[in-house]
N, C-alpha and C positions, 0 to 999 in steps of 0.2 A: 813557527809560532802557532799558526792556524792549529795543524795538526796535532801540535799538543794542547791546544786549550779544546778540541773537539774530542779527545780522548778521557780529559779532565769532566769534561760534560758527561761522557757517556759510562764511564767507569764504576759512579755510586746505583746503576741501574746492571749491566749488562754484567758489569765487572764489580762487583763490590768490594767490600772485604768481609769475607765471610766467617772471620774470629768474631767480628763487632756485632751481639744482640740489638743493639739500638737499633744503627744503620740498616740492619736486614730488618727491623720489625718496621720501620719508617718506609723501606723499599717496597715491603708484600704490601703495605697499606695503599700505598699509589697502585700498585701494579690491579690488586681488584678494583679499585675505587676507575682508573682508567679502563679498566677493560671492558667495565660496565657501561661507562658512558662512551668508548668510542673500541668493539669488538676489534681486536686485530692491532690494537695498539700495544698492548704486555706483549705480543709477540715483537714486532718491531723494536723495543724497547730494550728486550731479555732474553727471546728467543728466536724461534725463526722469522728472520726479517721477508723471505717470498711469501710465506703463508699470514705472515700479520698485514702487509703489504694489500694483499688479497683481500682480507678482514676489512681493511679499511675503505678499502673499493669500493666492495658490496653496501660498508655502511653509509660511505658519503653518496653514492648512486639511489640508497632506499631514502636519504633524505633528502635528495635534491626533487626526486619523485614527489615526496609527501608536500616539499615543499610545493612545486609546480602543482599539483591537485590541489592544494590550498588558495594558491593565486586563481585557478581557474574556477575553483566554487566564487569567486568576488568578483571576478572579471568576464569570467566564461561560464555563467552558471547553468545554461540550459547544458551546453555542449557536454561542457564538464560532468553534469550529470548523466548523463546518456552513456559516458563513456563507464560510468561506476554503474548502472544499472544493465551492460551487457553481460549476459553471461558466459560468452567466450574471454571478455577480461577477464569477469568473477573468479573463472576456472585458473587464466594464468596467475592472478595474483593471489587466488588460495595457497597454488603451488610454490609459489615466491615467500609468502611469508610462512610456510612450512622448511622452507628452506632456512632461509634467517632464523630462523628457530633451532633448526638444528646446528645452523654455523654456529648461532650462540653456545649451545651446550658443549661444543665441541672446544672454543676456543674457551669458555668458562672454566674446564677440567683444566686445561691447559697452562692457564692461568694461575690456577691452586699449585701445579706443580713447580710454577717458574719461582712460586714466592719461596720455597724448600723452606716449607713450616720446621722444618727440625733446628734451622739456624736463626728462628723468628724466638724473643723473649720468648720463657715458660708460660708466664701467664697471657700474651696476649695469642697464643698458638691457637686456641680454641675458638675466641673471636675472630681471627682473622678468616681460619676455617668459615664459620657458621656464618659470614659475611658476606664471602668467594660465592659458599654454596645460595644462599638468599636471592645475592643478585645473577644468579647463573639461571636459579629455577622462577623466578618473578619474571622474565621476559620471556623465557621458553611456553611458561603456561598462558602469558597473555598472548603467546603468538599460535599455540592452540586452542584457544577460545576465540581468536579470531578469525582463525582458518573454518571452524568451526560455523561459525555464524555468519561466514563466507556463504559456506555450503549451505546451510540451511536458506541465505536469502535466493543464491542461485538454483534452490530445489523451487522454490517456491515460484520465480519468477516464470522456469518455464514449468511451470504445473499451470498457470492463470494466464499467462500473455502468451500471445500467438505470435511465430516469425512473420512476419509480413513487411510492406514496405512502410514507411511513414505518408502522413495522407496529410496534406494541407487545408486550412480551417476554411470554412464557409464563410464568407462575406468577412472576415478577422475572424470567425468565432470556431470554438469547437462544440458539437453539442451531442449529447453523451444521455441512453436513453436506460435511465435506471428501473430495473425491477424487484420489487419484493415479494419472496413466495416462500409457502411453509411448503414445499415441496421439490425435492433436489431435480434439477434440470434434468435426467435421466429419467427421472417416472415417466409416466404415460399422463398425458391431459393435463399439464400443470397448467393455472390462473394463478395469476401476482395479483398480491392481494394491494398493492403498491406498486405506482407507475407514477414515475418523474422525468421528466424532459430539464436536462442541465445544460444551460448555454454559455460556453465560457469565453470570454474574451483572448483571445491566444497572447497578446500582450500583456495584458496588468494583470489577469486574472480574474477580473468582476466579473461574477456570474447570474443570474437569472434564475431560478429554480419552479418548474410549471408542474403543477400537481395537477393528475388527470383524474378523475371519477372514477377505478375498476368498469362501473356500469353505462359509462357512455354508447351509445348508440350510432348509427349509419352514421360512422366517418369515412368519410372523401378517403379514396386512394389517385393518388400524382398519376400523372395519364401515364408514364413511362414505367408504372409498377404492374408486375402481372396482374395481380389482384384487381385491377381496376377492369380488365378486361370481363373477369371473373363475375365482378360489384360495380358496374358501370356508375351508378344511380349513389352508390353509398355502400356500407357492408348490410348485408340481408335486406335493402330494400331492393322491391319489386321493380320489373323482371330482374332475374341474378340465375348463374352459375348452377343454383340450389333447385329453382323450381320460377314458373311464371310466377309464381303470387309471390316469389320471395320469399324469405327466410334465411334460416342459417340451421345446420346439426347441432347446432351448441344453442348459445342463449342470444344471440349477438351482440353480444355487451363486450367492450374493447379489450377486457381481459380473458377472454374465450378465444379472440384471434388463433394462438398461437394452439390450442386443443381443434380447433378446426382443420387447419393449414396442416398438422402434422396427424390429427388423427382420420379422417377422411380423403384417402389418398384416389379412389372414385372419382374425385372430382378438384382437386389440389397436386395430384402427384405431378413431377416435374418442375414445380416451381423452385424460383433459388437454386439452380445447380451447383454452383459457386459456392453457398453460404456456408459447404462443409470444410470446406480448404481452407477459409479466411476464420476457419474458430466460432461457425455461429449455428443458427439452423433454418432449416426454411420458416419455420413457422414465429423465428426471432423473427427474422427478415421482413412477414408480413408485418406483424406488431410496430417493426419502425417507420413501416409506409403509413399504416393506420395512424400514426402517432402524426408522420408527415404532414399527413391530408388533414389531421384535426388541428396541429396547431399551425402549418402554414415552415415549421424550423424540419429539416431536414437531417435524423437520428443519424450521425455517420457512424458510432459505435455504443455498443451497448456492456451494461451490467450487469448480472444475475445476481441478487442477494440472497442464500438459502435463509430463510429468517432460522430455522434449525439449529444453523450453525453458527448463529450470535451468540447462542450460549457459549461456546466454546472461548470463542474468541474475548467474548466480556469477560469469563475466568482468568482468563491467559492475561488478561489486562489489570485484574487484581480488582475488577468491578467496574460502574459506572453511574457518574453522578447526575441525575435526570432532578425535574422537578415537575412532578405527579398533580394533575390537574382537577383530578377527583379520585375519589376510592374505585378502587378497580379489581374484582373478585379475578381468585387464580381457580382455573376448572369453573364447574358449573352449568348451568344449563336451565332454559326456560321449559319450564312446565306447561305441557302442553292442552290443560284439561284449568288450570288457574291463571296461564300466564306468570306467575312469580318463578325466579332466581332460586334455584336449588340444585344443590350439592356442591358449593363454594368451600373448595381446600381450602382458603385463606384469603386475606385483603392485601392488595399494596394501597398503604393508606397516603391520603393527598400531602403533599407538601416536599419539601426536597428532601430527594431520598438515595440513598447509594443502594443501588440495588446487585445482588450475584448475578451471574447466568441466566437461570431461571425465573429470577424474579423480575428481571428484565426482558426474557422474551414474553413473559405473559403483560407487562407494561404494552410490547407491540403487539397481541396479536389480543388479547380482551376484547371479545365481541357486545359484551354486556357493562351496562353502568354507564354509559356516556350518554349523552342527551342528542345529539349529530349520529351515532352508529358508527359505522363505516367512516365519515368525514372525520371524525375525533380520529378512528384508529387510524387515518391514514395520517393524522396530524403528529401522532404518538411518536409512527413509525420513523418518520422526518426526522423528531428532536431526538429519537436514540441514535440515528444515523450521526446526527453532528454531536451528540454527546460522546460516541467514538472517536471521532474523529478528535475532538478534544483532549482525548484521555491518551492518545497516541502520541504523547509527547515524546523528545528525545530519549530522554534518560528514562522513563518507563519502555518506551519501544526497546533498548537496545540490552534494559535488565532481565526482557521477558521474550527477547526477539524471537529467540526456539520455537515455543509454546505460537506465538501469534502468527508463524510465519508458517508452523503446522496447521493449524487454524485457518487462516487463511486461504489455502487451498482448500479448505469444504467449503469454505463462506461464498467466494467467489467465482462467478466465470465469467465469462468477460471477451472481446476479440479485437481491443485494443494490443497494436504490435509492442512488441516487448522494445522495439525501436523510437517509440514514442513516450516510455515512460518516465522518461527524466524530465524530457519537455513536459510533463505533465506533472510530474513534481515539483517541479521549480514554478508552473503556474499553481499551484496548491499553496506553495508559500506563499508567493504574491496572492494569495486570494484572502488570506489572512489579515489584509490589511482593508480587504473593504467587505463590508453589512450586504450578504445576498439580498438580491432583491426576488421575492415569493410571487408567485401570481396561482392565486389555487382556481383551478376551474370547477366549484362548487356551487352548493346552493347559497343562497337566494342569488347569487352573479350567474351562473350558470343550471340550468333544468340538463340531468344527464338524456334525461326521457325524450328530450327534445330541444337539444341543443341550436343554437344561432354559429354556424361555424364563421360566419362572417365578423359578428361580436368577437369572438374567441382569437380569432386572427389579430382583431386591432390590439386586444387585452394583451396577447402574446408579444406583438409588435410593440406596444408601451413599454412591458418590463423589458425587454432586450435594452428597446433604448436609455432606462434607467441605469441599465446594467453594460452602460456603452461608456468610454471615457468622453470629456469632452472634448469639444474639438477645440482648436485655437483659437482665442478671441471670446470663447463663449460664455467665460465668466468675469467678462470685462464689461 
């Protein structure tokens, strides 16, 4: 009895009758409609039961995967990330779903043939065709545009992050020492025209964010930094390194550090031996001691921002939405004999504006028009940073991943390990949830000419603790 009602079951698929146009145009319709939704089932069903057998393996194996990476983004999110942001995975699961891609194509033909269009009605012969073929090439092509965009984020990741080991936070926290410069890391004497010290909380994400003056003066170097050996007193105060009376080769303003340390090797060379192995350079190296000694937070990894290559990247983004705090001339220049503003390509005029590429790097880097200088543009530069970051949504990141992720590699360098960066994405989401807290070390709270590094320290030590979760009980 078993036996023939399992025969009766199997017979209108494997065995039909193949006089009846109904029954075969009914059959082909299951057999693509199944094979699309589970590869390796038309063969089990009509054909070869080892290789559809097979099919279905690979397919319930790629969902139980997807599944499990699903649970682990909700349950395991740092972990879980880390594991999507290695590119030794990147590279096997490129391979994997180039593979499932072609298992598709392969069992998708195969599938066409099992329906034998010839014994399918006349008129539905061409639909069922143009059906097969739709869902044969709809998953093959979304499985090379993912492979695709595999590759691009694994090109990118190691182009910008460094192998190294992971490094645990200071006191909870991580703090991450960003630069902005119109000059790509490889020139000769590059100054950031932009310096931020980012303290993040390694749990929630609240971060802190300390704006430095470019032109700060004799900051402290940590007694265990060479530099201090070099600038016992401060940078370029007397006696130092440079000369009895003090000084510096450069300007000694805190963005000259790093043209010092690397281009005066007379009297710097040897320092940071290290810092070329871990992704950095000596004369980073110094900038994050200086940075140390000034605010008291301790730089464990740093940023390079080529401002250059925002344009690229705000293209790549399809723009970005700022809001323009006065009229701000593009090109230009002070005359030197009237003091007036002349040779002005054009205005970005005040109010919220979507700006291209171009109209957004001269938003950061406009030396003229603001009433602050320098403190405006450093203020500028801030809010297109997070107006980026904004605009980096999912579904624009992943319409435009190519482009950004090209992009990306000129924008960025950085010596954060590529083994850190999921833990650092998953605290980027969490940080979304809480209002940075700012602490600018500017005028009238701070004189760069003549700074109170003692002030500065407690300022610094306030926003941390603003940007600290509370503790239990404390809002009771």
């Amino acid at each position: 009895m078993s036996v023939s009602l399992g025969y009766d079951l199997e017979r209108p698929i494997r065995k039909p009758d193949l006089s009846s146009p109904p029954v075969m145009t009914k059959r082909a319709r299951w057999l693509v409609v199944l094979g699309f939704l589970l590869p390796g089932s038309a063969q089990v069903l009509a054909g070869n039961k080892r290789a559809g057998r097979f099919g279905l393996g690979v397919t319930f194996t790629a969902l139980l995967v997807a599944l499990l990476m699903l649970g682990g983004l909700v349950f395991a999110r740092a972990a879980t990330l880390s594991i999507l942001t290695n590119s030794i995975f990147l590279f096997v699961l490129q391979w994997l779903i180039v593979g499932l891609g072609l298992m598709w194509l392969i069992f998708g033909i195969d599938t066409l043939r099992l329906t034998k269009l010839v014994r399918v009605k006349r008129n539905w012969r061409v639909p069922v065709a143009m059906l097969s073929v739709l869902l044969t090439v709809l998953p093959v092509a979304g499985a090379a545009w993912a492979a695709t965009l595999i590759n691009s984020g694994r090109g990118a990741i190691g182009n910008i992050f460094v192998g190294a080991p992971a490094v645990k936070p200071i006191d909870g926290r991580y703090n991450i020492l960003l630069l902005g410069t119109d000059a790509g890391s490889d020139r000769e004497g590059i100054r950031p025209d932009s310096i931020s010290l980012v303290s993040i909380d390694a749990k929630t994400g609240q971060s802190v964010i300390i704006g430095l003056p470019r032109e700060l003066v004799e900051m402290p170097f940590p007694e265990e930094s060479p530099m201090n050996a070099l600038h016992p007193y401060g940078f370029g105060v007397a006696p130092n390194a440079v000369s009895e009376w003090g000084g510096c080769y450069t300007t000694c303003y805190l963005n000259a550090v790093y043209t010092e340390v690397e281009n005066f090797p007379e009297t710097y060379a040897g320092l940071y031996p290290e810092a070329e192995s871990r992704g950095s350079e000596p004369g980073i190296e110094a900038t994050k001691d200086a940075v140390q000694g000034a605010t008291g937070l301790d730089p464990q990894f740093y940023v390079l921002l080529n401002m250059d290559a925002f344009s690229n990247i705000i293209d790549s983004l399809g723009g970005v939405t700022v809001t323009v705090p006065e009229r701000l001339p593009i090109g230009g220049g002070i005359d030197e004999y009237t003091g007036e503003l002349v040779n002005v390509d054009d205005w970005i005029e005040p109010g919220e504006q979507h700006l291209n590429g171009f109209e957004a790097q001269w938003f950061a880097r406009s030396r003229y028009g603001s009433a602050n200088g320098d403190y405006d543009r450093m203020q500028r530069q801030r809010d297109l940073q997070a107006a980026i970051l904004a605009q980096m949504n999912p579904a624009n990141v992943l319409l435009r991943f190519q482009e950004i992720a090209a992009a990306g590699s000129q924008l960025v360098k950085t010596d954060i390990p590529e083994s850190m960066l999921g833990r650092f994405v998953d605290l980027a989401g969490k940080a979304r949830g809480h209002a940075p807290v700012n602490v600018e070390l500017v005028p009238p709270t701070i004189d760069p000419e003549d700074p109170d590094y003692g002030a500065i320290h407690s300022l610094v030590a306030e926003g941390v603790a603003a940007a600290s979760p509370e503790a239990e009980g404390d809002s009771q």
